[in-house]
C-alpha positions in Angstrom: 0.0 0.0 0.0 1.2 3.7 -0.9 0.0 6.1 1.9 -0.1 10.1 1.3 -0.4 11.8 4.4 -1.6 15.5 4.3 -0.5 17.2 7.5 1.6 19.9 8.9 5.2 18.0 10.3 7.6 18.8 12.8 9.9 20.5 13.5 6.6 22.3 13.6 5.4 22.8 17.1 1.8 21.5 17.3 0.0 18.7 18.2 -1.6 18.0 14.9 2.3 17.6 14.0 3.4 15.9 16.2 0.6 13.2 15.7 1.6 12.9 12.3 5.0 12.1 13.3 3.9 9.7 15.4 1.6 7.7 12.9 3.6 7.3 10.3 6.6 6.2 11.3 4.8 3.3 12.7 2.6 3.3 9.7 5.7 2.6 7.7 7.0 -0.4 9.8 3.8 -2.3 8.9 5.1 -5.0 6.1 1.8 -4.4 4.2 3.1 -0.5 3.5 5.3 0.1 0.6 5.9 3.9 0.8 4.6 6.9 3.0 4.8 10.1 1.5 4.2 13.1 4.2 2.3 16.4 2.2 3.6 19.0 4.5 3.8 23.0 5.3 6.8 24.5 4.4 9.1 26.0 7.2 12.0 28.6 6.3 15.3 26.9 6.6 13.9 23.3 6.5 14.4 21.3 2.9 12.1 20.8 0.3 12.6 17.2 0.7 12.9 15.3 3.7 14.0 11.4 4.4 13.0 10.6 8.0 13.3 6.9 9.0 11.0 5.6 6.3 8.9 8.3 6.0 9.4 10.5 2.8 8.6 14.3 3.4 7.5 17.0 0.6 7.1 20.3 2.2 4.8 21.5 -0.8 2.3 24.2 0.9 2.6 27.1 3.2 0.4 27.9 6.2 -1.8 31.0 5.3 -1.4 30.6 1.7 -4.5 31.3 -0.6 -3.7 28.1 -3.3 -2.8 25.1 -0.5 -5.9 22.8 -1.6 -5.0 23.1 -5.6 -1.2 22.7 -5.0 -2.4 19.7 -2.7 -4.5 18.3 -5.2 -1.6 18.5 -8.3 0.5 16.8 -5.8 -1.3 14.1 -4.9 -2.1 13.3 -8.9 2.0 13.5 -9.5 2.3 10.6 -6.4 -1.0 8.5 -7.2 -0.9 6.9 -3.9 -3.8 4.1 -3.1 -5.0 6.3 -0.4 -4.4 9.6 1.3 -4.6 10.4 4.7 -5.6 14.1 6.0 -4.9 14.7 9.2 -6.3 17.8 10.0 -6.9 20.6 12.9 -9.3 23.5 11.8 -6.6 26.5 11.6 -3.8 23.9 10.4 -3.5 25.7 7.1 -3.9 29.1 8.5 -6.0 31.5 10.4 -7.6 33.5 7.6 -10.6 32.2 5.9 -9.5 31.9 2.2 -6.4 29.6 3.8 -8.4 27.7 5.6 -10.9 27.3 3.0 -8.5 26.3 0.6 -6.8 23.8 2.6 -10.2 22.1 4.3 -11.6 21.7 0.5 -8.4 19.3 -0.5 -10.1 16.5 0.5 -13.1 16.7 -1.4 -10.8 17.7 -4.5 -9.2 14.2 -3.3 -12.2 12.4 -3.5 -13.7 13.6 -6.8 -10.1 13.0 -8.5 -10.9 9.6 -7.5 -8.7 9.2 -4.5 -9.5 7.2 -1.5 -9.3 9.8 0.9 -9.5 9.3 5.0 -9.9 12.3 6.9 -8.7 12.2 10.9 -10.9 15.3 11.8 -9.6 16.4 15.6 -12.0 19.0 16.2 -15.5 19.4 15.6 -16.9 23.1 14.9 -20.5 22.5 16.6 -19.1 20.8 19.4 -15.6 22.9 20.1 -15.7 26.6 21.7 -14.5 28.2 19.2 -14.4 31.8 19.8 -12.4 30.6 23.3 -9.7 29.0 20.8 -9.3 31.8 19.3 -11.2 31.6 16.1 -13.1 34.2 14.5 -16.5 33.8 13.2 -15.8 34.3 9.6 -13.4 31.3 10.4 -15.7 29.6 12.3 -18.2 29.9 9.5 -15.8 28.6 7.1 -15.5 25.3 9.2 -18.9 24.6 10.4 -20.0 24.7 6.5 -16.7 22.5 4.8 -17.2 19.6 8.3 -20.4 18.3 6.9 -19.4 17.9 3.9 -16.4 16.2 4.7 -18.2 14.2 6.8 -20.4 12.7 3.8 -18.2 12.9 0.9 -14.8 11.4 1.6 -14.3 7.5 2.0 -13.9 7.4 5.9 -14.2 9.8 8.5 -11.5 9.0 11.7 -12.5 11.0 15.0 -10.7 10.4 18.5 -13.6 10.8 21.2 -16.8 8.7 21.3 -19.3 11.7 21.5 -17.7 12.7 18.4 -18.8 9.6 16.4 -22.2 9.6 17.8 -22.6 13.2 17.4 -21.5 13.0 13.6 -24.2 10.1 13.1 -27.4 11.7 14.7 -26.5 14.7 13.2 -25.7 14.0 9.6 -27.0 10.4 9.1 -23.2 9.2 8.4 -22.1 5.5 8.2 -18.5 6.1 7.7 -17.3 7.3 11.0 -14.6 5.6 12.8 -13.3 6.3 16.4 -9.6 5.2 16.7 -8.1 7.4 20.0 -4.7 9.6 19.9 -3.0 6.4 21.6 -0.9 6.0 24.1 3.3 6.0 23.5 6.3 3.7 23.7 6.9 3.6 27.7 10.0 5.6 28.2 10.1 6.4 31.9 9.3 4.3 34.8 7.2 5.5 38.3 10.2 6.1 40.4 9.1 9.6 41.2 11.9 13.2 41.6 12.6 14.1 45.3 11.4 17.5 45.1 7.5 17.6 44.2 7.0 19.1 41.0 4.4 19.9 38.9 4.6 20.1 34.9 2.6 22.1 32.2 3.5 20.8 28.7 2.8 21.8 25.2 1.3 24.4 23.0 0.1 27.6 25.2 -2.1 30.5 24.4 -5.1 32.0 25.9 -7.0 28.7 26.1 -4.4 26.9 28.0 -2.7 28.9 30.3 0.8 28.0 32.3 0.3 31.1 34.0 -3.1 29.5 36.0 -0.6 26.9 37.2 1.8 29.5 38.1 -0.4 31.3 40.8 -1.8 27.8 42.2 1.7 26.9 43.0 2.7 30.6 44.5 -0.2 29.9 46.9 0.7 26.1 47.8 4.3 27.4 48.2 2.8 28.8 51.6 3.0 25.3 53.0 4.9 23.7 50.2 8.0 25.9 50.1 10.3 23.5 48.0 7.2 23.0 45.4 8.5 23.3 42.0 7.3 24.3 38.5 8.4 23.2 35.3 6.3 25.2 31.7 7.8 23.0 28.7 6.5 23.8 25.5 5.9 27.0 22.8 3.5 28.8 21.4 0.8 28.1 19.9 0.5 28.6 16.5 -2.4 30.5 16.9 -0.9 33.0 19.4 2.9 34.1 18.3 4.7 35.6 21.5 2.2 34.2 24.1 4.9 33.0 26.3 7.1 35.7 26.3 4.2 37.8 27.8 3.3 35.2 30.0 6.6 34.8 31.5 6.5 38.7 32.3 2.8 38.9 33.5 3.8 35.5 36.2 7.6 35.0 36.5 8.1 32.2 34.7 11.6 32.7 33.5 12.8 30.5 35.9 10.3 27.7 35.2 9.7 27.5 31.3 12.6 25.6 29.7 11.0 26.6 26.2 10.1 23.3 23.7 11.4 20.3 24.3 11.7 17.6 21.4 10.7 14.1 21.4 13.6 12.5 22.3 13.5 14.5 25.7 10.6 13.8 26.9 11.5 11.0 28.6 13.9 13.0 31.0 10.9 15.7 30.9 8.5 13.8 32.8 10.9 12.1 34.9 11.5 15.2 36.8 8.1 16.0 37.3 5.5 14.4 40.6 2.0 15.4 38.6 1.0 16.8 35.3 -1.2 19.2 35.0 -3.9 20.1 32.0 -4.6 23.5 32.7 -7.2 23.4 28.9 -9.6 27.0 29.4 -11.1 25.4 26.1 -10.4 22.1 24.6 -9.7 21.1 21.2 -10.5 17.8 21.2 -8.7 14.6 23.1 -5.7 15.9 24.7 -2.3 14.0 23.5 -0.5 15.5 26.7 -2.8 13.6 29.1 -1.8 10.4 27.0 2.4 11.0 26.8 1.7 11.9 30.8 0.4 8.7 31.3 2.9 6.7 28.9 5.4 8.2 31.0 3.7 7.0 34.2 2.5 10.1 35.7 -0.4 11.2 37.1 -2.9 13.8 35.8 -4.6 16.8 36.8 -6.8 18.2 34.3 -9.4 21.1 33.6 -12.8 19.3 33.9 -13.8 19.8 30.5 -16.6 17.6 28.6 -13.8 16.6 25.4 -11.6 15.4 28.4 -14.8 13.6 31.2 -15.2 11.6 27.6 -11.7 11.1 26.4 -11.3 9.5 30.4 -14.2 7.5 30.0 -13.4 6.2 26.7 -10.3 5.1 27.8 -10.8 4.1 31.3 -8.5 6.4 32.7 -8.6 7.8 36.3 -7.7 11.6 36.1 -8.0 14.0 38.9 -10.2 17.0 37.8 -10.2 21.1 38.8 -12.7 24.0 37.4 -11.4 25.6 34.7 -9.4 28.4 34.9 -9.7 28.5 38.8 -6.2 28.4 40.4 -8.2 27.8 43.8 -9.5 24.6 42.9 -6.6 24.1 41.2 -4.2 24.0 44.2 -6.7 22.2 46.3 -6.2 19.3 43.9 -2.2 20.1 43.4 -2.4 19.9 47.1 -4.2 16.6 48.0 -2.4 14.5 45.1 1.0 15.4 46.1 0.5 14.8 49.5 -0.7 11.4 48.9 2.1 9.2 47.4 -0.1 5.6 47.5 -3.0 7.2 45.4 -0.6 8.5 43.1 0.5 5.2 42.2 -2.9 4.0 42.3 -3.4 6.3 39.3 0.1 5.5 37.5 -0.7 1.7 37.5 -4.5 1.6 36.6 -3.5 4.3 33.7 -0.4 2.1 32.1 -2.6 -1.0 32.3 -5.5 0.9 30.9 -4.0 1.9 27.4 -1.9 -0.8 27.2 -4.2 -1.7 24.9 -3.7 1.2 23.0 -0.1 0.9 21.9 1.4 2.4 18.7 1.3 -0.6 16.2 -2.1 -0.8 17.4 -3.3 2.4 16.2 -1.2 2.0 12.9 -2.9 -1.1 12.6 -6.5 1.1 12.7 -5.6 3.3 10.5 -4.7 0.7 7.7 -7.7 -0.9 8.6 -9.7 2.3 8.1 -7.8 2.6 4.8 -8.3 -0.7 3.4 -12.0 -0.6 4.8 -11.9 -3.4 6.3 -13.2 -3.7 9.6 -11.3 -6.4 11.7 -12.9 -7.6 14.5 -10.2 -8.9 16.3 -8.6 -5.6 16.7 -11.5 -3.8 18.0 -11.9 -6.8 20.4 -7.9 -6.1 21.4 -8.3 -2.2 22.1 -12.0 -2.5 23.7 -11.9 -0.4 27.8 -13.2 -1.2 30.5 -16.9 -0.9 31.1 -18.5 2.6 31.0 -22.0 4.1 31.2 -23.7 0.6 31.4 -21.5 -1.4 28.4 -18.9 -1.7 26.4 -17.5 1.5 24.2 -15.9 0.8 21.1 -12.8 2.0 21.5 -11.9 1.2 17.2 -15.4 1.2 15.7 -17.6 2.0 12.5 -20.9 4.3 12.2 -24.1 3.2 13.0 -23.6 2.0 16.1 -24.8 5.2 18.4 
């Protein structure tokens, strides 16, 4: 099988990317693959043309550019691969509408130039708080008209959360929504815990997730908790250019952000930290921080959000929740997990045997099923959670069963 793969790509710094990443270099261990070719933006100083492991790169469209979906579409013809993958966050190719517009109608281009297109959609306009992310409402517009039609025109339709799926069914009468979830990661640390209690805030920041709410929870615990530390990794989103360097003014975090950190240190990232904490305003769909926390056997402390109640539920992890942007509640919670070791590791081991399951090659192993369509029962038997809400949830599953 020849796999094109429309996404943005690290070096990068989002999530969407880094998902990417993550796919298809397991993608392109499977023996059944015989090439992956990654459509990606274009970064200034990065080549044209990228080999990484297996995974070939061609850096062919720029973010905010007006003619992404035609030069997407010419691409794709040149390559002729069996299917093609779009993996897609609403502002991925830019916040202004035309951009947007442009990139979000590539898939249906796809599918009319007879492509077999699968689209990974990671957040959904009628569902998301969009004005909270940021988005305008000429952009949110844009994306609540292009979804639906996504949603019945292209061969498969890939969403992470369960409310997702069913939402897209009642809604729109599809039968071509699949649920296969973010995944967990490779385990790269183990639960021997730092000796100074430490709390971490990783990824992408802007207005909707805010190290700075994390910042004054721990200046008040440090009233009993003196030697509590704080450790910001991560950038900008791409949303909000120059967000952390205000932040770090507005809450003195100079000290405590050590800026992005790459893949390969994420391992020694989360080995230095006691908890993790999820400080989301506003989510955007299933959060892959809560899933590398919990690869890397930490606990969690997350905004109570509705994306994240079903992302916890789906998966049958135990998180420990705060209100949403309230840095009272916040260091309550800080406050009781650290000073309990035992539930701690309560957490850590339920968490690691929960997505288990849920391992990389397993995913990979979705996604070619959602590519060949072929549903396999076996697998969805393999990554099923424990029971929730009176039965079992699909964890891998097709429409029409909402």
């Amino acid at each position: 099988m020849r796999i094109g793969v429309v996404s943005s790509f690290p070096p990068t710094i989002s999530g969407i990317a880094d998902y990417a990443a993550h796919v298809t270099r397991y993608l392109s261990l499977d023996p059944s693959v015989e090439s992956v070719t990654v459509f990606a933006d274009q970064l200034p100083g990065v080549p044209a043309r990228q080999r990484i492991g297996q995974v070939e790169v061609h850096r062919g469209w720029r973010r905010n550019g007006a003619g992404t979906g035609p030069a997407l579409v010419r691409a794709l013809g040149s390559l002729r691969p069996d299917v093609v993958w779009f993996n897609l966050g609403l502002t991925m190719f830019g916040t202004r509408p035309i951009a947007a517009a442009s990139g979000l109608v590539a898939p249906l281009a796809a599918t009319l130039r007879g492509h077999r297109t699968v689209v990974t959609l990671h957040e959904l306009p009628a569902l998301a708080d969009l004005g909270a992310l940021g988005l305008r409402r000429r952009h949110q517009r844009v994306a609540a008209a292009l979804v639906p039609r996504l949603v019945i025109r292209t061969s498969a339709v890939v969403v992470t959360l369960d409310h997702y799926r069913r939402f897209l069914i009642e809604r729109y009468g599809a039968r071509n929504i699949r649920r296969i979830p973010l995944g967990g990661h490779e385990r790269m640390g183990n639960e021997t815990e730092p000796q100074r209690d430490t709390a971490l805030v990783f990824g992408t920041f802007g207005p909707h997730k805010e190290p700075g709410l994390v910042a004054e929870a721990v200046i008040q615990l440090r009233r009993t908790r003196p030697d509590l530390q704080l450790i910001v990794a991560g950038a900008d989103h791409p949303r909000y250019p120059g967000f952390m360097a205000d932040c770090c003014v507005r809450h003195g975090l100079d000290g405590s952000w050590v800026g992005y950190v790459p893949a390969e240190g994420l391992a020694a990232l989360f080995a230095r930290a006691t908890v993790v904490v999820v400080p989301s305003r506003a989510s955007t769909g299933a959060s892959g921080v809560v899933y590398r926390a919990v690869s890397h056997a930490r606990a969690v402390i997350a905004s109570d959000l509705p994306d994240f109640r079903s992302l916890a539920q789906d998966e049958d992890l135990k998180l420990t929740w705060f209100a949403p942007g309230d840095p009272i509640r916040l260091a309550g919670a800080l406050d009781a997990l650290l000073g309990d070791a035992d539930r701690r590791r309560r957490l850590v081991r339920h968490n690691l045997q929960a997505i288990e399951r849920l391992k990389p090659a397993k995913i990979a192993d979705a996604y070619l099923s959602a590519f060949d369509d072929e549903p396999r029962p076996e697998l969805a038997a393999e990554m099923t959670c424990a029971p929730a809400a009176g039965g079992l949830l699909p964890v891998f599953s097709r429409g029409g069963e909402a």
